[in-house]
N, C-alpha and C positions, 0 to 999 in steps of 0.2 A: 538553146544558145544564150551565153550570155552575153548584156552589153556591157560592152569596154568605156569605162570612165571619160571622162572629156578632159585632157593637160595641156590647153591652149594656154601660153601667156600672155594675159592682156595687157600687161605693162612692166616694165623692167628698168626701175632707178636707183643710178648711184648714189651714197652718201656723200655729203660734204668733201669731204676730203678723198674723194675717190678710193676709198679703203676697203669698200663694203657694196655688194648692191643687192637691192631684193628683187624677187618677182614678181606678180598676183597676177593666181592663175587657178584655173577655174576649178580643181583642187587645194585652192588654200593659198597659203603663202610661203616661197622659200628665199634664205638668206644665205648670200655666199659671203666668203672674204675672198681678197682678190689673190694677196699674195702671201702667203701660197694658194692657190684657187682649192679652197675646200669650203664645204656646209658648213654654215655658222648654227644653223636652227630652220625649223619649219613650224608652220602652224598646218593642221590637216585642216580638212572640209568639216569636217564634224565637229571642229572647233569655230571657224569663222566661214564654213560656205565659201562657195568663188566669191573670191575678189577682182575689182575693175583697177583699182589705185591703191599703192602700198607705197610710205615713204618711212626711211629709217633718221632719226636723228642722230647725228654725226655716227659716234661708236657705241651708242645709248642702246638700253632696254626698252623705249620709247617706240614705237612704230606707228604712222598714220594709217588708217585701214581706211575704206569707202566701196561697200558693197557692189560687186557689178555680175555679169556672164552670165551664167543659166541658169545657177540656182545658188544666190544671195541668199546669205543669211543677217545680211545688213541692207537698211536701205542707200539707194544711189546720191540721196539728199541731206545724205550725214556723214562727219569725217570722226572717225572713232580713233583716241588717243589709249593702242593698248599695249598695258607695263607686262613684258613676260616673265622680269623677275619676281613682278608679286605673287604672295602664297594664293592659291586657292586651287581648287579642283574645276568648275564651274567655270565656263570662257567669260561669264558676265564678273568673277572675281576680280578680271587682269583688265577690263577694262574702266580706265579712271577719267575719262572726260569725253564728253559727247559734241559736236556742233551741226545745228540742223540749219539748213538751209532752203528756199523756196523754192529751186532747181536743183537739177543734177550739176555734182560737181565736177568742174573737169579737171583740176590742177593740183597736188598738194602740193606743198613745197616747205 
C-alpha cells in the first residue's frame, strides 16, 4: 500500500490588490488569479518542500516563502525572497535574498 501525500493548506494570502492569491501547503506552493479563477504557477515539493507562509508581491515574480508542515525544505526562522522569472535549473538559482531571524516567523507581509 502506498501512502498518499499530505495537501494540507497552511496559509492562504491575497495580493495587494486582491488580484492574485497563493497557498503554502505542504506540497509546495500554488498561485491563483482570481478573475477569471485560474492557476497562475506552482512551486512543487521537490522544488521548496512544504511551506508554512507564502506572500506574493502585488502582480510580481517576487514571492516570500518561510519553510513550515512536515517536511520543510526551508527553515521556519528565515523568510526567502524567490524570483520565478530568473533562469536557472536549481531551486537555489530563483532564490535572490535571504533573512534570518532568532525565532520562527509568523507574518510576512
Amino acid at each position: 500500500m502506498t501512502q498518499q501525500p499530505l495537501r494540507g493548506v497552511t496559509s492562504l494570502h491575497f495580493n495587494q490588490d486582491q488580484s492574485c492569491f497563493c497557498c503554502a501547503m505542504e506540497t509546495g506552493v500554488r498561485i491563483y488569479n482570481v478573475e477569471p479563477l485560474m492557476e497562475k504557477g506552482h512551486l512543487d515539493h521537490e522544488q521548496v518542500g512544504s511551506v508554512g507562509l507564502v506572500e506574493m508581491l502585488h502582480r510580481s515574480n517576487l514571492l516570500a516563502l518561510v519553510g513550515g508542515g512536515s517536511s520543510p525544505k526551508f527553515s521556519e526562522i528565515s523568510v526567502l525572497i524567490w524570483d520565478d522569472a530568473r533562469e536557472g535549473k536549481d531551486s537555489k538559482d530563483k532564490l535572490v535574498l535571504e533573512f534570518t531571524f532568532t525565532k520562527p516567523v509568523l507574518a510576512v507581509r
